[in-house]
C-alpha positions in Angstrom: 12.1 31.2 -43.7 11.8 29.5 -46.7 12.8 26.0 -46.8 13.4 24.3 -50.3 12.5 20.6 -51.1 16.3 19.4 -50.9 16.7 20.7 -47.6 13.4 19.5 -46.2 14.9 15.9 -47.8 18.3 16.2 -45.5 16.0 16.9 -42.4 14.0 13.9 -42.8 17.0 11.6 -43.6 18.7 13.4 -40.3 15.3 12.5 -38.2 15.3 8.8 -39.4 18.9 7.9 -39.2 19.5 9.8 -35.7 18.8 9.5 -32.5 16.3 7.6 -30.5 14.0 7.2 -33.6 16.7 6.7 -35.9 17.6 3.5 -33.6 14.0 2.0 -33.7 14.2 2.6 -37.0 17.1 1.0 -38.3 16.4 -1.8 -35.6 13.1 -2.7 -37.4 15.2 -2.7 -40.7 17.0 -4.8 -39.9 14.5 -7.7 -38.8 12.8 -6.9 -41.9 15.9 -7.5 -43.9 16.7 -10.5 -42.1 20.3 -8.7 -41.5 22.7 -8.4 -38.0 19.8 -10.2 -36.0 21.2 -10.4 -32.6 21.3 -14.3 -31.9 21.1 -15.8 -28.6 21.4 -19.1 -26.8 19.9 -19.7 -23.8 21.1 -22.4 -22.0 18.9 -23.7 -19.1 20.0 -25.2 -15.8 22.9 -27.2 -17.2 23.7 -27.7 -13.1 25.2 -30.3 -11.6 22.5 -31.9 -9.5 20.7 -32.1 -12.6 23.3 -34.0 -14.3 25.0 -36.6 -11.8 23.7 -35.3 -8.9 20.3 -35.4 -6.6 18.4 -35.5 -10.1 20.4 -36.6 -12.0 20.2 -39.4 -14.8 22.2 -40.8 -17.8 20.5 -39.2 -20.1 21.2 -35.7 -19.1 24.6 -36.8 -18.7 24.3 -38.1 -22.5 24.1 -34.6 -23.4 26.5 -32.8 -22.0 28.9 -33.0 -24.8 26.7 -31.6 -27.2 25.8 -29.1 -24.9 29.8 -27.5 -24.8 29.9 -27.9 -28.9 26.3 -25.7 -29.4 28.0 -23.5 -26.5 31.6 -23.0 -28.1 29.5 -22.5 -31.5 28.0 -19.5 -30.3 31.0 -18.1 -28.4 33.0 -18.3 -31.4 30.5 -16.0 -33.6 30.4 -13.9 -30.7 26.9 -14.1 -30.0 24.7 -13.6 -26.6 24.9 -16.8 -24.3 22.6 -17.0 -21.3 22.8 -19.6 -18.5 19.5 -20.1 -16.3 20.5 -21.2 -12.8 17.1 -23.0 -10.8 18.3 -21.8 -7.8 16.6 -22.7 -3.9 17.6 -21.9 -0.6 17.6 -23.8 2.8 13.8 -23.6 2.9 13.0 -25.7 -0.2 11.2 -28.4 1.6 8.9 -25.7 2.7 8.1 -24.4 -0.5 5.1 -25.6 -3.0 7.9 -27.2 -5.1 9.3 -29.2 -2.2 5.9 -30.6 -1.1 5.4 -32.1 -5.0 9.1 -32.6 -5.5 10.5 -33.5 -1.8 14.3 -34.0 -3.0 16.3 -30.9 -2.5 18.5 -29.8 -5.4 20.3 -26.8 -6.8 20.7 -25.2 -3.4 22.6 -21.5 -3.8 26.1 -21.5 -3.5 26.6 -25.7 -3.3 28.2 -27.3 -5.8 25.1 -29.1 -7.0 23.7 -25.1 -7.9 27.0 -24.8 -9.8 26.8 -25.1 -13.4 28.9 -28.3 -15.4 32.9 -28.2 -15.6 33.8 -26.9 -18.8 30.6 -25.2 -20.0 31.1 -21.5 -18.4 32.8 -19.5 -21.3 33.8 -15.6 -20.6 31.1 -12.8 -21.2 28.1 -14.7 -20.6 25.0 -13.5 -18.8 23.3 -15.6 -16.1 19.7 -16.0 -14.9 19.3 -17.5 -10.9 15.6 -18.4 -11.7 13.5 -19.4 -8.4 11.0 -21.3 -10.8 10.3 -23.3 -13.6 10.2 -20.7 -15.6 11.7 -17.1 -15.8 9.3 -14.3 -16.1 11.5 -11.6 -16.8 12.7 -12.5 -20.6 10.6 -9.2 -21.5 13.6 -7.3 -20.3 16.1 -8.7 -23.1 16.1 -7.2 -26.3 15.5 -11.2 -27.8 15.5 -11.3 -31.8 16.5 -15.1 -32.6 16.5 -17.5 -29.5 18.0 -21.6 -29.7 17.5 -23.2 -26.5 19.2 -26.1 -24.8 19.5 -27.8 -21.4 17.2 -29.7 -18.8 14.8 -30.7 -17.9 12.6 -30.7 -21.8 9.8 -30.9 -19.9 9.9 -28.9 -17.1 12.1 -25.9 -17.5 13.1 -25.7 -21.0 9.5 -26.0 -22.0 8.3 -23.2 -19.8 10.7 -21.2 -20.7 10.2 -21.7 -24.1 6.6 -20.9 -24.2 7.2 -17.6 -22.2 9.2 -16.5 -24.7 7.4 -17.1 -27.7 4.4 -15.3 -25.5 6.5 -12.4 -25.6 8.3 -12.7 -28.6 6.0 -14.2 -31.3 7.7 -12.5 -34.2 10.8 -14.2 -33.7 12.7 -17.4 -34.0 12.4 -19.3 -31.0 14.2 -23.0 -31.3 14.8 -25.6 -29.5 18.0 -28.8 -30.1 16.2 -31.8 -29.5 20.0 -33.2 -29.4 20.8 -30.5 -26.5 17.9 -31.4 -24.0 16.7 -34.3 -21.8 13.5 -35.0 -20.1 13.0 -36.9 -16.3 12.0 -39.4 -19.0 12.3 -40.0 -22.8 9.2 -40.1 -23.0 8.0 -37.2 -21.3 11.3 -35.6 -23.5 9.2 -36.3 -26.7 6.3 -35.1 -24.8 7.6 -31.9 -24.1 9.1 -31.5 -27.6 5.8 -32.1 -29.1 4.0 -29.3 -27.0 6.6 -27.1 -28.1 6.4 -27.7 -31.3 2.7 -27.0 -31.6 3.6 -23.4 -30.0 5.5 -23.2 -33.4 8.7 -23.4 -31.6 11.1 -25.0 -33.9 12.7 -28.6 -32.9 15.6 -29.6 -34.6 16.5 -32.8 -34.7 
């Protein structure tokens, strides 16, 4: 069979606009262009015992407000919203985190585990992370990441770094404004270090 050069043009237009390689594709396009990027905010372990609760302190109740506009923001576009939960269990004061941190917090199914009044909105995915930080991000198809929540330096860093690990092509930011630290100070601390991963900080 004898196949002419128009109709060897339609079968390569059919091979890269369908199916499976037709996706990656178009998907890569895309991120070239700079068009559709899937946006996603992660927000970590807004929970209550990190708020007012057993770790609570002012300054992560300071935030809180600004936390429900960033969240409402991205609801309204319609973009991806992830909540990490730090989640423990009865045995925490057992565990290596207990022994360096010996204040139990963030206990499954309490109400300091539960995340803040008012910042839940429909649709949104949630994380119950054991650790600092989450090691399965790899499984999320993340393009352009903002990140808010608590602690700056302890699980919004880590997470943070992990994902730029995985992700190094892509956006990864973080809203100064949205986070607090055990301390200002180790906040700033935290926002440096991140910024030297060439995470963006905006202040």
């Amino acid at each position: 069979m004898i196949i002419t050069y128009k109709q060897l043009g339609d079968i390569i237009k059919i091979i890269i606009t369908g199916g499976a390689c037709g996706f990656l594709y178009e998907r890569r396009r895309r991120r070239i262009m700079g068009n559709n990027t899937k946006k996603t905010l992660i927000v970590v372990d807004m929970q209550n015992d990190f708020i007012d609760g057993a770790l609570g302190t002012k300054e992560a109740a300071a935030i809180v407000e600004n936390v429900k506009a960033k969240i409402r923001e991205y609801a309204d576009r319609g973009d991806e919203i992830i909540f990490t939960r730090d989640t423990h269990y009865e045995d925490y004061m057992e565990t290596n985190e207990g022994r360096h941190l010996p204040v139990p917090h963030c206990i499954e199914e309490t109400e300091g585990w539960e995340i803040a009044a008012g910042l839940e909105v429909p649709g949104a995915i949630y994380i119950n992370k054991t650790s600092f930080g989450y090691t399965g991000w790899g499984d999320f198809d993340l393009q352009d990441v903002e990140m808010v929540g608590l602690c700056t330096d302890i699980c919004v860093v880590s997470n943070a770094l992990i994902i730029k690990a995985l992700y190094p092509e892509i956006n990864v930011k973080v809203d100064a404004k949205c986070c607090a630290g055990v301390t200002p100070e180790s906040h700033e601390a935290a926002l440096a270090t991140m910024s030297m991963c060439q995470v963006d900080i905006i202040r």
